[in-house]
C-alpha positions in Angstrom: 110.6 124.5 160.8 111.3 120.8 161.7 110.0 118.8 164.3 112.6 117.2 167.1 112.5 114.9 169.1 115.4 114.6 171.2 115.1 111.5 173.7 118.0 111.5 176.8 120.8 114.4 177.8 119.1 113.7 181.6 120.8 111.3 184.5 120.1 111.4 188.3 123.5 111.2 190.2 123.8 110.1 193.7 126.0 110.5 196.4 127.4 109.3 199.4 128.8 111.7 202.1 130.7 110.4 205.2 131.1 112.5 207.9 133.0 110.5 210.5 130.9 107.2 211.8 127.7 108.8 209.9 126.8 109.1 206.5 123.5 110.2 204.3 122.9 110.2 200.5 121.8 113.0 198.3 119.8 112.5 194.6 120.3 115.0 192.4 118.7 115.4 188.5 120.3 116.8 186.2 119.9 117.8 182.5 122.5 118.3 179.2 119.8 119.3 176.9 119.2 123.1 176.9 122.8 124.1 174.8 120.8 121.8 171.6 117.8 122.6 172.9 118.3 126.6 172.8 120.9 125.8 169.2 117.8 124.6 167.3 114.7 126.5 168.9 117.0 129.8 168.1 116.6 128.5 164.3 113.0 128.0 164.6 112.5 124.4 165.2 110.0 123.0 167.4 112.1 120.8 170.0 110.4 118.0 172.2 112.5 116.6 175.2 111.7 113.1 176.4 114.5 112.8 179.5 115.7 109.8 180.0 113.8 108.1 182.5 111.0 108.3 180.7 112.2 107.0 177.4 111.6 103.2 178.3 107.6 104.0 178.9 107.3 106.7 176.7 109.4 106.7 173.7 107.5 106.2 170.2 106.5 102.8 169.6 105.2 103.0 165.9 105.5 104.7 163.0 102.3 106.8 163.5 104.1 108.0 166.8 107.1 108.5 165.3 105.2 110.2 162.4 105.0 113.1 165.0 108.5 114.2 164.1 110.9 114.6 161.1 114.3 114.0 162.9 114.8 112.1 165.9 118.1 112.8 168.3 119.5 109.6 170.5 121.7 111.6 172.8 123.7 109.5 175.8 120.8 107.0 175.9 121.4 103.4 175.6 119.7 100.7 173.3 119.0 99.0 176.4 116.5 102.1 177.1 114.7 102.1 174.0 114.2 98.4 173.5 113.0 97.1 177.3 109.7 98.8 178.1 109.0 98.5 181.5 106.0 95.6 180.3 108.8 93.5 179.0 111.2 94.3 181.4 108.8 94.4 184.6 106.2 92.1 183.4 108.0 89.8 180.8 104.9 90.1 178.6 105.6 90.7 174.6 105.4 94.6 173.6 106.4 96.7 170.5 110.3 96.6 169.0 111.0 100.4 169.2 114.2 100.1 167.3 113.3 98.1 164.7 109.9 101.1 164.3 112.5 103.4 164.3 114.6 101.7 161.6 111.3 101.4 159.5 110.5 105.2 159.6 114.2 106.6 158.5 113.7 104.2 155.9 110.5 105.5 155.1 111.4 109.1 154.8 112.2 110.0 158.2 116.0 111.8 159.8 117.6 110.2 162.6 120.8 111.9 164.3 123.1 109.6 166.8 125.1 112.6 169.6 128.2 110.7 171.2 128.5 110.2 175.1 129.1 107.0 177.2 126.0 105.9 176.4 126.0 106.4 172.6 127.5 103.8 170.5 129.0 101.6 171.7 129.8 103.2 174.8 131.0 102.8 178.5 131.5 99.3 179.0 130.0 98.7 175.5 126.7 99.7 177.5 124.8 101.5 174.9 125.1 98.2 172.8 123.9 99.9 169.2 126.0 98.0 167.8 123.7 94.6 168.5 120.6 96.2 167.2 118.9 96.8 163.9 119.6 100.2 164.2 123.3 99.8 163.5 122.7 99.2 160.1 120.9 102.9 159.9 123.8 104.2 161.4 126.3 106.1 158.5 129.1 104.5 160.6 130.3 101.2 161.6 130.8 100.3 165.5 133.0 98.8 167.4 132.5 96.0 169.6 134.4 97.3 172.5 134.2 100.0 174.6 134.7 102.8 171.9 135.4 106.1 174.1 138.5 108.5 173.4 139.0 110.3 176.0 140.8 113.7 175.3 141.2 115.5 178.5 143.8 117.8 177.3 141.6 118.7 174.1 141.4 117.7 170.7 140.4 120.5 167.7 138.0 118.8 165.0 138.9 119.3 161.4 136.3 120.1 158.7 136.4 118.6 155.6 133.1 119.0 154.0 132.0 122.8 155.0 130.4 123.1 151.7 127.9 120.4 152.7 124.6 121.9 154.0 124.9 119.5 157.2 127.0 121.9 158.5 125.1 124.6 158.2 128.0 127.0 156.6 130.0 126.8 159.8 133.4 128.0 158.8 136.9 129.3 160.8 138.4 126.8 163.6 136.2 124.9 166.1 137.0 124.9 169.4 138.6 121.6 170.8 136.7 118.6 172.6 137.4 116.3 175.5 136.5 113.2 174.0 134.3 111.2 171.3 133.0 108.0 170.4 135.7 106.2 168.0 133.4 104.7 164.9 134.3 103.7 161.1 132.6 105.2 158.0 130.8 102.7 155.7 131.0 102.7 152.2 129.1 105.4 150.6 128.9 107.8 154.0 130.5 111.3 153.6 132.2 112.2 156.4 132.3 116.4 157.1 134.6 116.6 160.0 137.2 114.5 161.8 138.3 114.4 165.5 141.4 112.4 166.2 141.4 111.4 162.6 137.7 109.2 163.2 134.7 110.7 162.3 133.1 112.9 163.7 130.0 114.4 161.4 128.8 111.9 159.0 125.8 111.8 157.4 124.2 109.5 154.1 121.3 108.1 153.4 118.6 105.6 154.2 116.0 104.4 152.1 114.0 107.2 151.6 115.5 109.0 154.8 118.8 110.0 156.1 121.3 109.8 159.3 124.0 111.4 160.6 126.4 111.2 163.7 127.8 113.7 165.9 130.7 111.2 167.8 131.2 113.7 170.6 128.8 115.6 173.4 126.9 118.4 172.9 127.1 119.4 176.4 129.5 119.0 179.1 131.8 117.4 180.2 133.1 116.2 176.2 131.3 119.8 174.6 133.4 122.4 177.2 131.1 125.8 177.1 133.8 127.2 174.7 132.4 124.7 172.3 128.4 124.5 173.3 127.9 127.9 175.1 130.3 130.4 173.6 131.2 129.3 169.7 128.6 130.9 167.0 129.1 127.3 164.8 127.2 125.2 167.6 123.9 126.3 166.2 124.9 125.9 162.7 126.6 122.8 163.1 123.8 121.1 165.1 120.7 123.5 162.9 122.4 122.4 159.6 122.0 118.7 160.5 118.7 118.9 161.8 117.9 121.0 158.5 119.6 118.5 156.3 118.0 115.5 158.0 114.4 116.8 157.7 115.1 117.9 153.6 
């Protein structure tokens, strides 16, 4: 049994109805987690949930915090989120460099697992900025500086090309297609399990003493479609093999 921490997979969407001359808003919140969530609890892994409003107060700030967990999953949350705690942001007073703890305790032994999304990456807008941090060079894969979304609204079928590697948990048959992924490039040394479009889109090495690995696309909606997160067997062995893999 490993223990997860998967920080993001929330948002709060808004929205503006016009009825004629009046008009009212309506908040909703909304979370992406439970298809990983359920993938990895269903192999016996203890899975902690930080959404992601609450990463900027509450993600781990040290490595004794992060000690809590073998493999941590960024999952549509932006460096941005991770790196301005709300007493640097709010009160402009010096506080801890999350990213660069987190960098230390991969490097140390720990397992660190980047899901796609628009904010993942590089992201919408180059938004989720990894690229500009010290994580990037955890990362098995290169970024790009731009906006690095593929967008693949009439669906795109991943091909395996490691499924003897225990990362992906002895998946095996066709995957169903995806809407989209993050377009990255694989460094030098990184073994790359399955494609999308010909980019990567499993990739794992190693780190020091620990190891990483990428997942380019969603594993929710609206990239993941339930055929793919919901309804396919190889979601929980694709996802519980990485986890497994990261965590030794």
């Amino acid at each position: 049994m490993s223990r997860v921490l998967i920080a993001g997979e929330s948002w709060i969407s808004q929205s503006t109805h016009i009825k004629g001359v009046d008009s009212f808003t309506t908040s909703a919140y909304v979370t992406g987690v439970e298809p990983l969530r359920r993938a990895l609890e269903g192999r016996g892994h203890e899975v902690t949930h930080l959404p992601a409003h609450l990463v900027p107060a509450q993600f781990p700030g040290d490595a004794e915090a992060l000690a809590r967990y073998d493999v941590v999953i960024l999952s549509d949350i932006g460096a941005n989120s991770l790196q301005l705690s709300p007493e640097v942001f709010e009160r402009g007073t010096p506080g801890t460099d999350r990213i660069d703890a987190l960098r230390g305790w991969v490097g140390d032994g720990g397992g660190l697992l980047m899901v796609g999304g628009y904010l993942s990456f590089t992201g919408f807008e180059g938004k989720a900025a990894y690229r500009n941090t010290a994580l990037h060079e955890v990362l098995p894969v290169e970024l790009l500086p731009e906006d690095d979304r593929v967008e693949l609204p009439a669906g795109g079928r991943p091909s395996a090309i490691g499924t003897g590697h225990p990362a992906l948990g002895g998946v095996t048959g066709e995957w169903p297609p995806l809407l989209g992924y993050n377009r990255v490039r694989p460094r030098p040394g990184t073994e790359v399990l399955a494609t999308l479009g010909g980019d990567p889109l499993v990739a794992v090495a190693e780190y020091g003493a620990g190891r990483s690995a990428v997942f380019t696309s969603d594993c929710s909606p609206h990239w993941a479609p339930a055929a793919f997160c919901e309804q396919w067997d190889g979601y929980a062995r694709v996802f519980g093999g990485l986890v497994e893999w990261l965590s030794r």
